[in-house]
Backbone as a ProteinNet text record, in pm:
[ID]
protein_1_A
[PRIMARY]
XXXXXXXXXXXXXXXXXXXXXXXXXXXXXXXXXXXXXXXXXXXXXXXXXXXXXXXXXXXXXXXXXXXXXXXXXXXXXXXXXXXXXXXXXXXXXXXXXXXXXXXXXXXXXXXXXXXXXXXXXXXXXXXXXXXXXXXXXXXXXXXXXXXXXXXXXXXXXXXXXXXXXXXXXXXXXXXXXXXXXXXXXXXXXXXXXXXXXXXXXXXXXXXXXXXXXXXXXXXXXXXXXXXXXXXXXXXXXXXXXXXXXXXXXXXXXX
[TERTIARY]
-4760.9	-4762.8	-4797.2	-4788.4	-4811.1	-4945.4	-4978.6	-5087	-5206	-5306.8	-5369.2	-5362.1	-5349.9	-5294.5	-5163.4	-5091.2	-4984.7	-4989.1	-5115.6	-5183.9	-5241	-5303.8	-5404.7	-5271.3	-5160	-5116.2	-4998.3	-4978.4	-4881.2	-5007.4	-5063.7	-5188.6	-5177.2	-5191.5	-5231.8	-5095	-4951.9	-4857.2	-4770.8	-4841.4	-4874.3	-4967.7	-5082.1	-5184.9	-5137.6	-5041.5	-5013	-4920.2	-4902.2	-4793.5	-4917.5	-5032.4	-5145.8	-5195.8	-5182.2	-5248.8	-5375.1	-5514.8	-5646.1	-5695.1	-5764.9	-5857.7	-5995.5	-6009.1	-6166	-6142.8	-6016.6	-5994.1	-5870.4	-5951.4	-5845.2	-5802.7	-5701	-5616.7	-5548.8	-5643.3	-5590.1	-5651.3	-5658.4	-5708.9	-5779.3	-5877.3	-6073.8	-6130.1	-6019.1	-6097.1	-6119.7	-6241.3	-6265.8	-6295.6	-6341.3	-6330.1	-6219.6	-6140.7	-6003.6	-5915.7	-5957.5	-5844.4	-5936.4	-6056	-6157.9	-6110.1	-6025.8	-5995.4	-5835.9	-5773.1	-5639.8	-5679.8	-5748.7	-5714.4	-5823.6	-5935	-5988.2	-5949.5	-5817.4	-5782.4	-5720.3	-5773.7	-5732.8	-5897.2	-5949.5	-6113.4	-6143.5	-6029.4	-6028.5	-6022.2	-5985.8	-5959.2	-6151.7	-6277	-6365.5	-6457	-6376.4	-6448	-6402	-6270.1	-6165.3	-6127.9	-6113.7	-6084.7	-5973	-5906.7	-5768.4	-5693.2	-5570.9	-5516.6	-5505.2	-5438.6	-5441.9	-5582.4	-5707.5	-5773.4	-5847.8	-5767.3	-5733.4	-5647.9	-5493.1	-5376.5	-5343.2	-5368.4	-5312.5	-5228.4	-5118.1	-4997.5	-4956.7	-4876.4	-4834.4	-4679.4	-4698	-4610.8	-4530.6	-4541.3	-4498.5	-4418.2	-4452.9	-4393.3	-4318.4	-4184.6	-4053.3	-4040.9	-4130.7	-4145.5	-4201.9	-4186.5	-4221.6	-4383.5	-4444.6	-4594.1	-4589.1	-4710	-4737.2	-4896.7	-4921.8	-5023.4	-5109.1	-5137.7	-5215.2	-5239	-5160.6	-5272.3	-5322	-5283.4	-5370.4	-5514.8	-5522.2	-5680.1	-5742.2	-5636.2	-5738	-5783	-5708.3	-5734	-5889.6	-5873.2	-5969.4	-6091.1	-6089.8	-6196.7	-6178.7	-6266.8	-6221.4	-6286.8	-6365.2	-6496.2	-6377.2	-6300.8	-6208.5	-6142.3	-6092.3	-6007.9	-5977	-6149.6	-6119.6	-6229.5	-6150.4	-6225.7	-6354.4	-6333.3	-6402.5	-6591.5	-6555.3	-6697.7	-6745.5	-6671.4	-6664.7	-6740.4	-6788.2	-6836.2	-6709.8	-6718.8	-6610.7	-6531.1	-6686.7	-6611	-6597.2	-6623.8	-6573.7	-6422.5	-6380.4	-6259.3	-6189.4	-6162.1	-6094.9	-6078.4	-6195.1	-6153.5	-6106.7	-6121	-6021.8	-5845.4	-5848.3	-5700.3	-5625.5	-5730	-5726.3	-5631.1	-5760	-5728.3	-5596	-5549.1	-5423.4	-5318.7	-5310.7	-5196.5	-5170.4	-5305.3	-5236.1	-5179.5	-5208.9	-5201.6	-5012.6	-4982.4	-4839.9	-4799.5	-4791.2	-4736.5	-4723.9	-4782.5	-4756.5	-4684	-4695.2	-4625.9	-4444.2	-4453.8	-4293.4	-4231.2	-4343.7	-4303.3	-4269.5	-4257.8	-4239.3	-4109.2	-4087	-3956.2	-3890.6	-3901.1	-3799.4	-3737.5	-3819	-3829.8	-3802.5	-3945.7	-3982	-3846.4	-3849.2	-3762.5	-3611.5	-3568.7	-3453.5	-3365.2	-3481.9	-3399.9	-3506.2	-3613.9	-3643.4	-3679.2	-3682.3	-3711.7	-3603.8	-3662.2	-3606.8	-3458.2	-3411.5	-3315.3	-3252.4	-3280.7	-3226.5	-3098.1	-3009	-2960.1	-2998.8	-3109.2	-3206.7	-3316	-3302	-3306.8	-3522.3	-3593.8	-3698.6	-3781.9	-3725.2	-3782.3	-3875.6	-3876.8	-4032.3	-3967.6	-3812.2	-3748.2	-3799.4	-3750.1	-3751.3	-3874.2	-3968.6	-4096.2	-4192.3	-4096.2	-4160.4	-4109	-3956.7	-3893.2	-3958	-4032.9	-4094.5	-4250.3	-4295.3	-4407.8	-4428.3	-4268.7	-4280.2	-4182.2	-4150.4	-4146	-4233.3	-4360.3	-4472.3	-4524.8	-4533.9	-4633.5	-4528.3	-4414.7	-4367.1	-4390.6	-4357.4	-4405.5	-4543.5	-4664.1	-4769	-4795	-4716.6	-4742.4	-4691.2	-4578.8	-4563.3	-4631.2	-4699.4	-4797.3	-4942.9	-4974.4	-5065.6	-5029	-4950.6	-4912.9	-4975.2	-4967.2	-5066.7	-5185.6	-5295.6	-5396.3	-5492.5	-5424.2	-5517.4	-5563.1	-5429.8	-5486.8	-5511	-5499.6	-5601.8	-5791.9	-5785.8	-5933.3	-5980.2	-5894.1	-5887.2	-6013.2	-5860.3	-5877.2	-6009.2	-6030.4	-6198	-6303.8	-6274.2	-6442.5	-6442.4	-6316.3	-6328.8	-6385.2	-6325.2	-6368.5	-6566.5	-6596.7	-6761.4	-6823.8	-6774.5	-6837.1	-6797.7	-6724.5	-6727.5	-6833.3	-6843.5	-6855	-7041.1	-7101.7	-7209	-7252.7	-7150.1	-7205.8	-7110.8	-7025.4	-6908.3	-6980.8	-6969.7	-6973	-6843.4	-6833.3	-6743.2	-6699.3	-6847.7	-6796.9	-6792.7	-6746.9	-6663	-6708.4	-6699.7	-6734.1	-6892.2	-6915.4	-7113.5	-7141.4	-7206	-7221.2	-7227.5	-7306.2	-7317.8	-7175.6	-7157.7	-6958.1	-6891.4	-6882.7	-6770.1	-6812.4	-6938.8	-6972.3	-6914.6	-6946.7	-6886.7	-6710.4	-6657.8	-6556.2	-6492.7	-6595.6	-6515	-6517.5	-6602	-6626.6	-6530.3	-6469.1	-6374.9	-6241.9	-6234.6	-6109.8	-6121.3	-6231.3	-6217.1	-6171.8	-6222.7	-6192.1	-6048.7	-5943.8	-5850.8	-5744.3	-5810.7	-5780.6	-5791.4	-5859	-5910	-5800.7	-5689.7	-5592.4	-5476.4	-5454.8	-5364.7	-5193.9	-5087.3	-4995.4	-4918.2	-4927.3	-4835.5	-4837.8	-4800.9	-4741.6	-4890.7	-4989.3	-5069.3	-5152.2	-5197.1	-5228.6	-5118	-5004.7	-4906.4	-4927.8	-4983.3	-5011	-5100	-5195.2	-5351.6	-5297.6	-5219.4	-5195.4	-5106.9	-4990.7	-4940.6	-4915.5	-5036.1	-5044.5	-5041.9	-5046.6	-4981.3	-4885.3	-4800	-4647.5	-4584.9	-4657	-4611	-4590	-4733.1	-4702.5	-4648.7	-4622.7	-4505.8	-4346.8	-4360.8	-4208.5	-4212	-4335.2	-4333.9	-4355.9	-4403.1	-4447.9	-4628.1	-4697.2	-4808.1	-4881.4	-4764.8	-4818.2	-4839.7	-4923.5	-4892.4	-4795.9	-4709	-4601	-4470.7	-4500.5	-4402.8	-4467.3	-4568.7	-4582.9	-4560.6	-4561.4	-4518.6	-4401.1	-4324.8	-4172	-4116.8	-4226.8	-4166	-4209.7	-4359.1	-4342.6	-4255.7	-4199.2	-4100	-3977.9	-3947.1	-3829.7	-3805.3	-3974	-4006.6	-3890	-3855	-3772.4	-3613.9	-3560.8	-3456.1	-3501.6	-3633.3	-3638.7	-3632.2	-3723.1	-3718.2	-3623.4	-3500.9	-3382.4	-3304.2	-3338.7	-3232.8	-3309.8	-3440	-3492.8	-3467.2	-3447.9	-3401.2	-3221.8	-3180.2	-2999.4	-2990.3	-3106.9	-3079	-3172.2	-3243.5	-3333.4	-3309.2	-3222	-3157.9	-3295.2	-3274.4	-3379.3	-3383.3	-3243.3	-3210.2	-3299.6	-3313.6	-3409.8	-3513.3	-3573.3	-3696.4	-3748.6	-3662.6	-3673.2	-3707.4	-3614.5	-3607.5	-3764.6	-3793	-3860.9	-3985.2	-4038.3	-4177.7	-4164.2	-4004.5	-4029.3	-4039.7	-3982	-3981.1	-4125	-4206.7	-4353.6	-4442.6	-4405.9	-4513.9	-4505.2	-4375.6	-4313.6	-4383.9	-4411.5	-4439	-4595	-4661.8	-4777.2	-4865.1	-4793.4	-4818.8	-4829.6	-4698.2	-4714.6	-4838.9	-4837.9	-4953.8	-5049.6	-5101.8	-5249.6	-5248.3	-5167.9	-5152.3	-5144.8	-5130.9	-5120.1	-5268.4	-5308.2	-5433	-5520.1	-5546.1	-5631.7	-5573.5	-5487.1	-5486.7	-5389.5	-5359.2	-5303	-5155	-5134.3	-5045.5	-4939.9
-2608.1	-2523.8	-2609	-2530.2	-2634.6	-2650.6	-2786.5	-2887.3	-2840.9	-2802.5	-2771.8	-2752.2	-2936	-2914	-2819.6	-2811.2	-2739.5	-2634.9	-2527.3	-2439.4	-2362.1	-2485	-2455.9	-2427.1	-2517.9	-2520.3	-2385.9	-2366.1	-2216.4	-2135.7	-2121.1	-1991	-2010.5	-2080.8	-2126.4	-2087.3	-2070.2	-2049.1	-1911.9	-1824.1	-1666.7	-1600.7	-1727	-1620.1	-1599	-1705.5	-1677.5	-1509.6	-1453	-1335.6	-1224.7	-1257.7	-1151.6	-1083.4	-938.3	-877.1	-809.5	-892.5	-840.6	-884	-747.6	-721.3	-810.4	-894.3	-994.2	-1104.4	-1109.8	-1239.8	-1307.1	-1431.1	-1604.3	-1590.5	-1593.7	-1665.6	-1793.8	-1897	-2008.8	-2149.5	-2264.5	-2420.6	-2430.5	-2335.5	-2364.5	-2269.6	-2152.3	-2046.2	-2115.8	-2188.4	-2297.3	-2197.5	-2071.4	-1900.2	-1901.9	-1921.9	-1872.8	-1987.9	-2106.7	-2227.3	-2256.2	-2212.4	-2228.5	-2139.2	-2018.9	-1907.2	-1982.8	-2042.2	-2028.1	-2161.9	-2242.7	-2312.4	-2294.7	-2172.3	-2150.1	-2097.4	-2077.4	-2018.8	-2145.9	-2238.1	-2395.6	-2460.6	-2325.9	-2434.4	-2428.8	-2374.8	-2354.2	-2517.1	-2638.6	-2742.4	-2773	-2720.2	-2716.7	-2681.9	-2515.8	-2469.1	-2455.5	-2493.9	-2505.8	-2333.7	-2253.9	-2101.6	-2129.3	-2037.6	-1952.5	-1939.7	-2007.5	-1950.4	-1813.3	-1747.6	-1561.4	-1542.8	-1644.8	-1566.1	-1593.4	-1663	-1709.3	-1682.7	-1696.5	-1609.8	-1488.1	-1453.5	-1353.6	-1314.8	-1383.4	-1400.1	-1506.9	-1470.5	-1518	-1557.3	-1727.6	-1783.6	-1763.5	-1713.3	-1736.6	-1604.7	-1516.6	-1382.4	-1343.2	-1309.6	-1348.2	-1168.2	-1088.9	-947.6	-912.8	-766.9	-754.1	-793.5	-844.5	-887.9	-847.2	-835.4	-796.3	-919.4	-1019.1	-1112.1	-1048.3	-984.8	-867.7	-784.6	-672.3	-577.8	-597.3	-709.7	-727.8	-843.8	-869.3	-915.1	-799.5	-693.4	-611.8	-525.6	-483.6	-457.6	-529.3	-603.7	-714.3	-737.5	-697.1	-738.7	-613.6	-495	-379.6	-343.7	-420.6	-437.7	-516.8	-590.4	-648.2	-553.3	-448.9	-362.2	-328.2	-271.4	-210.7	-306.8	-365	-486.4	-405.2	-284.5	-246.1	-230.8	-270.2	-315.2	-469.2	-546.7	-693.1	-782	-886.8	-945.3	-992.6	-1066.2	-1129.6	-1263.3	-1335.4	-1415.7	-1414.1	-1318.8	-1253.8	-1216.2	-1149.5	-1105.4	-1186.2	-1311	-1397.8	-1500.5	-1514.5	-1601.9	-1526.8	-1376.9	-1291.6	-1311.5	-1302	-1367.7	-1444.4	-1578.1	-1692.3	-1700.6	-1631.7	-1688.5	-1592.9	-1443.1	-1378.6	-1482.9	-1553.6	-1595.9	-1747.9	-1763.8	-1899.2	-1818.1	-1727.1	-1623.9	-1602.5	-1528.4	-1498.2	-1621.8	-1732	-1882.1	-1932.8	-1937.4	-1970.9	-1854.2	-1742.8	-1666.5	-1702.5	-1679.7	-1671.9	-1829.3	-1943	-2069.2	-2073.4	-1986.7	-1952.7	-1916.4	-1820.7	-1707.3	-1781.3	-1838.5	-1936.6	-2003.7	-2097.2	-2267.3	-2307.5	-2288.4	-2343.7	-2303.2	-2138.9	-2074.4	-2152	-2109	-2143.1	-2317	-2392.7	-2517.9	-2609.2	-2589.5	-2640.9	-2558.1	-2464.1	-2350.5	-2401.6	-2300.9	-2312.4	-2254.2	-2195.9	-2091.1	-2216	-2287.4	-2380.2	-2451	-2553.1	-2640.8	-2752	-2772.9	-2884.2	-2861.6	-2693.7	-2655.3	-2690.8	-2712.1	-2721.1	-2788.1	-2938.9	-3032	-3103.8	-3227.4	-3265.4	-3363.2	-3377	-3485.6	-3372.6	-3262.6	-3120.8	-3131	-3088.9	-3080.5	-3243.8	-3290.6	-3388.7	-3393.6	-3359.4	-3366.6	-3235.5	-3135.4	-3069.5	-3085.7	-3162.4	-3209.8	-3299.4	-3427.6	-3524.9	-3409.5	-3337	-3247.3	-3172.1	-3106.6	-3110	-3209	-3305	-3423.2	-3424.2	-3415.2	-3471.2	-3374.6	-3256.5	-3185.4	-3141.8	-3196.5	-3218	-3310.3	-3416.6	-3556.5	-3583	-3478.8	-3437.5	-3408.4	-3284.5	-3237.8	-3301.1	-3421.2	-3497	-3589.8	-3589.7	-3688.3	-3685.4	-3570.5	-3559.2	-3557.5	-3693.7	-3688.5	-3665.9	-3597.3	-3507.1	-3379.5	-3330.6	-3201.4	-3173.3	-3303.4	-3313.6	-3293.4	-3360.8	-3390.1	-3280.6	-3158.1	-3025.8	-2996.6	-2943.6	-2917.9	-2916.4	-3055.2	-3078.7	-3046.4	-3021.1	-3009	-2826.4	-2780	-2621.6	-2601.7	-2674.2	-2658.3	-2703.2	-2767.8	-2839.4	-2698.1	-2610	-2481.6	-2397.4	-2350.4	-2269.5	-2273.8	-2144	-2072.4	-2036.5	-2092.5	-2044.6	-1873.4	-1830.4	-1669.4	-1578.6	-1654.5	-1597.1	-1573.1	-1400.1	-1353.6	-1343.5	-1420	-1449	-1340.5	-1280.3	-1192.7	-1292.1	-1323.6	-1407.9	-1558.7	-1607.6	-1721.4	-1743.8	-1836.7	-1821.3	-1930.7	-1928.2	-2011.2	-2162.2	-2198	-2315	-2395.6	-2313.1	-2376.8	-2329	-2244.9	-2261.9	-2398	-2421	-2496	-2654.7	-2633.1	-2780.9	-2769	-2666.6	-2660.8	-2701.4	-2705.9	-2699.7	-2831.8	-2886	-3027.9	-3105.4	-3075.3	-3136.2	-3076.3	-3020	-2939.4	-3027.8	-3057.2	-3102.3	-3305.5	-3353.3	-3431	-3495	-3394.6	-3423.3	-3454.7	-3398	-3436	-3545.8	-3623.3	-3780.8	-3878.1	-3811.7	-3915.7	-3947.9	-4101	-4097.5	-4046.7	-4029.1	-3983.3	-4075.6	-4110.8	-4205.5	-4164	-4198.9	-4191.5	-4317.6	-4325.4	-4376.2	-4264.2	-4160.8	-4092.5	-3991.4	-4030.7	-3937.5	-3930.1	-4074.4	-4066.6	-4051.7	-3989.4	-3919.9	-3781.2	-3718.9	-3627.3	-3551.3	-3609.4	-3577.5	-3603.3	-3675.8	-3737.1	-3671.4	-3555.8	-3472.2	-3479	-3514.9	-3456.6	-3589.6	-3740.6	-3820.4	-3833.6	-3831.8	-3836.1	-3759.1	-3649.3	-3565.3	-3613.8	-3679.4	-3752.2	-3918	-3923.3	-4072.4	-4208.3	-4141.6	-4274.1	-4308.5	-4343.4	-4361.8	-4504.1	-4619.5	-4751.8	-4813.2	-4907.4	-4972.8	-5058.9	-5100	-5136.9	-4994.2	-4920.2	-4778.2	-4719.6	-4683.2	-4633.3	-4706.3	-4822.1	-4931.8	-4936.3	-4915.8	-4910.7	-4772.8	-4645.2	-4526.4	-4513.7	-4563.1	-4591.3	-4654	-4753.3	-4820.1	-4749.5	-4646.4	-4563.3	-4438.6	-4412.2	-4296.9	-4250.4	-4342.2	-4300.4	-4252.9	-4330.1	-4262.6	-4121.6	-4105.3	-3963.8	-3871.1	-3887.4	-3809.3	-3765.7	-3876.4	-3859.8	-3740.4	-3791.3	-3687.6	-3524	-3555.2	-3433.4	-3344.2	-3421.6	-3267.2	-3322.2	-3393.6	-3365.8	-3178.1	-3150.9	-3078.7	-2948.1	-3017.3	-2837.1	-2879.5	-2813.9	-2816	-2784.5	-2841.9	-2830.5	-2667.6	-2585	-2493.8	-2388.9	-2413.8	-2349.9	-2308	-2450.2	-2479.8	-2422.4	-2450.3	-2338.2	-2213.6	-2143.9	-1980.6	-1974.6	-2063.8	-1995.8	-2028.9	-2097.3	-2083.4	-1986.9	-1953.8	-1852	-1736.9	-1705.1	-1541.6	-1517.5	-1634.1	-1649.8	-1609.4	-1690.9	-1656.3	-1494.6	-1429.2	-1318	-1222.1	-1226.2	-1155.8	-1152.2	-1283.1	-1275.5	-1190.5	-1189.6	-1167.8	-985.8	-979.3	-823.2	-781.9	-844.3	-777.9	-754.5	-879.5	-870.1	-784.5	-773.7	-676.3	-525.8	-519.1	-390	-388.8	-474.9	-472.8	-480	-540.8	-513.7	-369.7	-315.2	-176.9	-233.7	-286.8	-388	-321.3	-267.5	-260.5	-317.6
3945.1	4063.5	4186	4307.2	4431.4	4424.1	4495.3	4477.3	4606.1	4583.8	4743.9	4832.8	4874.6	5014.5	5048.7	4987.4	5005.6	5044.1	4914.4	4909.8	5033.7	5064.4	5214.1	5357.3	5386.8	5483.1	5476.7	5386.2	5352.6	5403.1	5354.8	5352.4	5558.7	5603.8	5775.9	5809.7	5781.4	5842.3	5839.7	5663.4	5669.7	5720.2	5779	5849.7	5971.1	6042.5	6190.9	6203.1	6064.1	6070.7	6007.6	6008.5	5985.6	6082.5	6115.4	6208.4	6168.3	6248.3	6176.3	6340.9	6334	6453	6457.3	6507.8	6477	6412.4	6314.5	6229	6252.9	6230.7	6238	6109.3	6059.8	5905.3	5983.3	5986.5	6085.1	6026.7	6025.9	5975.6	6059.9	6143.7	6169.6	6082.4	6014.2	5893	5769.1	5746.6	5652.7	5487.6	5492.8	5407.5	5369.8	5467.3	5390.2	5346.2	5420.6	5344.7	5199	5190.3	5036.8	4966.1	5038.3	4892	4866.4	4918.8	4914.4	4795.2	4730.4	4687	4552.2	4581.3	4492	4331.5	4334.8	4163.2	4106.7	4105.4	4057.3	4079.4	4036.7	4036.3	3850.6	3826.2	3656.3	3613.8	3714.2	3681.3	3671.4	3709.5	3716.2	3597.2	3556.2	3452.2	3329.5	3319.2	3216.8	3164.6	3272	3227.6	3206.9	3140.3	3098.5	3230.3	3244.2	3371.2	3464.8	3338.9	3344.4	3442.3	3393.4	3426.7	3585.3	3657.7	3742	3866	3798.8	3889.8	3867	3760.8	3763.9	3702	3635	3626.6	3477.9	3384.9	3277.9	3318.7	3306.7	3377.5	3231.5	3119.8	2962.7	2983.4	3041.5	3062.7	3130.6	3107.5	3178.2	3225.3	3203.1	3245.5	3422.5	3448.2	3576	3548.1	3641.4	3679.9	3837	3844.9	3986.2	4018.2	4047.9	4048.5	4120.1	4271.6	4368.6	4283.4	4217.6	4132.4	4019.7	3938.2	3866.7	3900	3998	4036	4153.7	4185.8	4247.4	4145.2	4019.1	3924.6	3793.1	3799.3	3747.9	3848.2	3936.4	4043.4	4160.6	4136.5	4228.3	4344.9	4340.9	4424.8	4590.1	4504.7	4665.3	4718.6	4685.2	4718.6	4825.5	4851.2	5015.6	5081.5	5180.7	5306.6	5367.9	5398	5502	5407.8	5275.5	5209.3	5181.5	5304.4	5263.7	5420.7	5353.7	5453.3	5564.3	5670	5748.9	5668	5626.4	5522.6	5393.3	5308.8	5243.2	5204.2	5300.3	5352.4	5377.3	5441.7	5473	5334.4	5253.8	5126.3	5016	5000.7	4943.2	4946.3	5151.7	5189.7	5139.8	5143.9	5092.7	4981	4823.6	4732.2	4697.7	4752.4	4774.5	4797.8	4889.5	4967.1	4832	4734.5	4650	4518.3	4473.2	4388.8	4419.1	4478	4535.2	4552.6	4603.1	4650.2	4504.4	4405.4	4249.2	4168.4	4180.7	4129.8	4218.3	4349.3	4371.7	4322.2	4342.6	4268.5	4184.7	4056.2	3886.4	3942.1	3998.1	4015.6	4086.6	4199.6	4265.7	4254.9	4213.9	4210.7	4040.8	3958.5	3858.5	3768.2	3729.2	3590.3	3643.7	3751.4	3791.8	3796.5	3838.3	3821.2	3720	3641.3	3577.8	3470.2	3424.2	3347.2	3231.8	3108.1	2975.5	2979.5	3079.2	3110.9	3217.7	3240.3	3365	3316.4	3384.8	3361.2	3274.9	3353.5	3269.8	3165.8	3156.9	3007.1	2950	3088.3	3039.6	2980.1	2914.1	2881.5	2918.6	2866.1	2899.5	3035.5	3056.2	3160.7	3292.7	3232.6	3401.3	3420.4	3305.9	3356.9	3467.9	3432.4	3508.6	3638.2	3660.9	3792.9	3870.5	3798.9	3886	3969	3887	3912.6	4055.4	4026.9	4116.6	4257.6	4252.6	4349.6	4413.8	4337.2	4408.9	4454.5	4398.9	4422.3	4596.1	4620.1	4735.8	4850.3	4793.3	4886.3	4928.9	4882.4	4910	4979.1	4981.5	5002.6	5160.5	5187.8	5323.3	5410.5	5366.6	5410.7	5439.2	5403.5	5410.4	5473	5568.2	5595.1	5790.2	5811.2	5949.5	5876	5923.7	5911.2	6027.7	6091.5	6226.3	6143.8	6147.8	6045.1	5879.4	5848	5705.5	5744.4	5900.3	5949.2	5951.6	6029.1	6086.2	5993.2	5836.7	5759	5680.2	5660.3	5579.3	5703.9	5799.8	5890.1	5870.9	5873.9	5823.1	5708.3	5577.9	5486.2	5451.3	5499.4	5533.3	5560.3	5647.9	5727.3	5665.6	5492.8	5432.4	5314.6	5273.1	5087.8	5118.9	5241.9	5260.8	5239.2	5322.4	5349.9	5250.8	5169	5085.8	4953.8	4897.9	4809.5	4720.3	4681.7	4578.5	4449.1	4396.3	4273.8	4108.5	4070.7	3980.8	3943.6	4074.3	4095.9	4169.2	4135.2	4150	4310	4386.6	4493.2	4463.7	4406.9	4333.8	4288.8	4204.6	4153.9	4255.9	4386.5	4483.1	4564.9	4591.3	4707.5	4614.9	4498.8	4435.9	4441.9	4419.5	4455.9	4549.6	4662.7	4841.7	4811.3	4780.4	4816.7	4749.3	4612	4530.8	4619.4	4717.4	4783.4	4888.3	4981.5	5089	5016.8	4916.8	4938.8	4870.6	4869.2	4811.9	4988.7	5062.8	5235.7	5266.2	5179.3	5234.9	5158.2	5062.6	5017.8	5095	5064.2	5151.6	5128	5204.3	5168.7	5074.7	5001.2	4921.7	4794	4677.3	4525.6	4400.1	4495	4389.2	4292.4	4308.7	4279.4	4119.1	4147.1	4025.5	3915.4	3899.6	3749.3	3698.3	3770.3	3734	3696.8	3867	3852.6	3764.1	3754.8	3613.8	3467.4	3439.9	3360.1	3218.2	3183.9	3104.5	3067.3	3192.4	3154.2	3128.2	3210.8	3158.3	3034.6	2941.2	2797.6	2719.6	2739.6	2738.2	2697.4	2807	2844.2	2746.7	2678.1	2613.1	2710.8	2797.4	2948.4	2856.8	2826.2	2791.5	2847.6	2793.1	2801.7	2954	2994.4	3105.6	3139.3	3126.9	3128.9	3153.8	3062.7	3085.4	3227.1	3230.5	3341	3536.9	3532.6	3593.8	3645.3	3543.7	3543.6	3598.3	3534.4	3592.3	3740.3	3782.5	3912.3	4050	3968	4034.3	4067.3	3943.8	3963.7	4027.2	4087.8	4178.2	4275.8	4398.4	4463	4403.3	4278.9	4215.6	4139.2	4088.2	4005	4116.7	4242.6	4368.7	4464.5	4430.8	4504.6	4406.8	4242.9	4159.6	4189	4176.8	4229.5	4325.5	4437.5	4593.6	4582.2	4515.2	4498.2	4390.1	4270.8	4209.1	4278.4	4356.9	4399.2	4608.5	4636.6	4754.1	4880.2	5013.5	5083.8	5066.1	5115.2	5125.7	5075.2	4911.4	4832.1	4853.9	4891.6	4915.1	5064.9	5162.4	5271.6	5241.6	5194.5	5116.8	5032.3	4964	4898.3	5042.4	5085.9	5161.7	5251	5329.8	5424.1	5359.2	5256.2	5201	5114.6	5090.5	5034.7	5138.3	5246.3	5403	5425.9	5422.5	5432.5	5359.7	5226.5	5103	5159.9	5148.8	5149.8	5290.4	5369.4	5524.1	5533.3	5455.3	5397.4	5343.6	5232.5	5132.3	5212.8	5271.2	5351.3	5458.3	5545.8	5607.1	5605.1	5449.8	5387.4	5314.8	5298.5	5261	5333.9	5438.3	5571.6	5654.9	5605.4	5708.5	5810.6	5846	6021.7	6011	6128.6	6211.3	6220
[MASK]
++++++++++++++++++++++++++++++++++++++++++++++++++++++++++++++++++++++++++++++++++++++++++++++++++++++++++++++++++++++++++++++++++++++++++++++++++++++++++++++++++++++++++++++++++++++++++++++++++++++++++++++++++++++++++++++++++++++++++++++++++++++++++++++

């Protein structure tokens, strides 16, 4: 699924389409860029995804990811029993919730999925990965507003009632969030990050992995030849779209 940062700067470009009387959904709302990246703190506590997004990426049935965590957590329901920041890291972790779910339906089933062309293997699963990794890697690439970013995040999870999650493990959270802002934009990092899927794919050795580094820019080129910018357009604007709704329907707004 998309990688944080990614996470965080989608969440900042559906908040500009949020109408809330008193509230920023904006990159100085350090509440709400902490919720948007908070259901990947399971990399923290090692939970169950489900129990997380929401959503059974295994389950090719209707899901709805929003009612089943307003469902699971009912206490979020209605804002008007929520703190300010409260409310905004609710937003938050909404807007990463929907952004991984339409990523399954978009993106993932369709050109790397078991149902795909490329039929799901351990080759797709990797060309999807180094497609996040790029489109994250974009996004990090203004390090003005990576800076933004972590001095917002520094000034969250204090006054945030979480529910679920305990103060202690969000505030370690922020801090493992804010400092994923401090990398730089480049491809050293992949093979930490997907390092699953490398071995997966039979990449294990140093020497193999070396070599698949080297071949980055050809896997990345075969990558956006088979998943079109086009796509990839469609899917973030009709995600910003979706998500902008919900909250808006969920804050009451106009």
């Amino acid at each position: 699924m998309p990688p944080l940062v990614t996470h965080m700067i989608a969440a900042v470009r559906a908040g500009g389409q949020i109408n809330s009387d008193g509230l920023s959904f904006n990159g100085q709302n350090g509440d709400y860029l902490l919720g948007a990246t908070t259901p990947d703190i399971r990399v923290l506590t090692r939970w169950d995804r489900e129990r997380t997004h929401f959503f059974d990426i295994y389950d090719d049935g209707h899901q709805d990811c929003v009612e089943n965590f307003f469902s699971s957590h009912r206490t979020f329901r209605d804002p008007s029993n929520l703190s300010t920041e409260t409310i905004a890291w609710v937003a938050g972790y909404l807007t990463h919730v929907i952004m991984d779910q339409e990523y399954v339906l978009q993106i993932y089933r369709p050109f790397f999925g078991s149902r795909s062309l490329l039929g799901g293997n351990s080759h797709a699963n990797l060309l999807d990965r180094v497609l996040q990794y790029e489109l994250d890697r974009r996004e990090r690439e203004s390090g003005e507003q990576m800076q933004q970013i972590r001095r917002a995040l520094f000034g969250s999870a204090v006054e945030i009632d979480a529910g679920f999650v305990d103060r202690p493990l969000l505030e370690r959270w922020r801090d493992t969030t804010a400092a994923m802002t401090e990398h730089p934009p480049d491809w050293e990092r992949f093979s930490f990050i997907a390092s699953r899927h490398l071995k997966s794919a039979g990449i294990e050795s140093e020497s193999g992995l070396r070599q698949f580094m080297e071949n980055i820019p050809e896997l990345l080129d075969e990558t956006l030849t088979h998943v079109e910018q086009s796509a990839l357009d469609g899917f973030f604007e009709s995600t910003a779209e979706r998500t902008a709704s919900v909250l808006n329907d969920w804050l009451g707004a106009d």
